[in-house]
C-alpha positions in Angstrom: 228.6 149.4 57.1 229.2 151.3 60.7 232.0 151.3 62.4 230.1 149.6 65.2 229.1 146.6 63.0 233.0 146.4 61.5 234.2 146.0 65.0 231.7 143.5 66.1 232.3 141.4 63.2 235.7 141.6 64.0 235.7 141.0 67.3 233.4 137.6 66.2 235.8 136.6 63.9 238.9 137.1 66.2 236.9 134.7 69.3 236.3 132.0 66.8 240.0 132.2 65.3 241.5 132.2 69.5 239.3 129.2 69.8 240.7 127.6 66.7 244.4 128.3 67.2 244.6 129.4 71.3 247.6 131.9 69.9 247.9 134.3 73.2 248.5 137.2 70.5 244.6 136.7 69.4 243.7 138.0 72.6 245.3 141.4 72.3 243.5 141.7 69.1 239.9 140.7 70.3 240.4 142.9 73.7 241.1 145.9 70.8 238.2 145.0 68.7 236.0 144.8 71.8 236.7 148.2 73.3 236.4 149.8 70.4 233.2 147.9 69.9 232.0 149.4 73.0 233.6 153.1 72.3 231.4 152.8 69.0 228.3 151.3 71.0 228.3 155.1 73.2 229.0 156.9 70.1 226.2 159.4 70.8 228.2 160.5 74.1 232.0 161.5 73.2 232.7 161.6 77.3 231.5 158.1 77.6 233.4 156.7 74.3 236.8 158.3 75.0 238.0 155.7 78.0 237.0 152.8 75.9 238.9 154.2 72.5 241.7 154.7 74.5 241.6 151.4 76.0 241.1 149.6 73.0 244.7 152.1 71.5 246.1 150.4 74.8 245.4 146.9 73.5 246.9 148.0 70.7 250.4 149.0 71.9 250.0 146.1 73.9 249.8 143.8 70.7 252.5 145.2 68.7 254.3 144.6 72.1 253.7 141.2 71.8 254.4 140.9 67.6 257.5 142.4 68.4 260.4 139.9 67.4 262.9 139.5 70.5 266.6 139.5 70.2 268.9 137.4 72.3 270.6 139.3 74.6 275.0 139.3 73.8 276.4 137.4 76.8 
């Protein structure tokens, strides 16, 4: 299986769980499968895959962000 195939299978699987649950966190993970769908999809062109593999390592940061548990704050 490619790596392009992988990520659009996951990013499939990911809409269709989000439309299930609605869990905000769902969409951090389809935004990272997306954009690396897409870096995959110009695979052929490194200069044209970089923005989007980096973007899809943004979503990334941006959903352990988000898995991260919060502690209260001492008062």
């Amino acid at each position: 299986m490619s790596p392009l195939a992988f990520f659009i299978a996951a990013t499939v699987v990911t809409l269709i769980q989000w439309l299930r649950l609605r869990d905000s966190r769902l969409l951090a993970l389809l935004a990272m499968f997306l954009l690396l769908a897409i870096g995959h999809f110009h695979d052929d062109d490194w200069y044209a895959a970089r923005p989007w593999h980096l973007l899809g390592g943004m979503a990334g940061l941006a959903l352990l962000y988000m898995l991260s548990p919060r502690h209260p704050r001492p008062s």
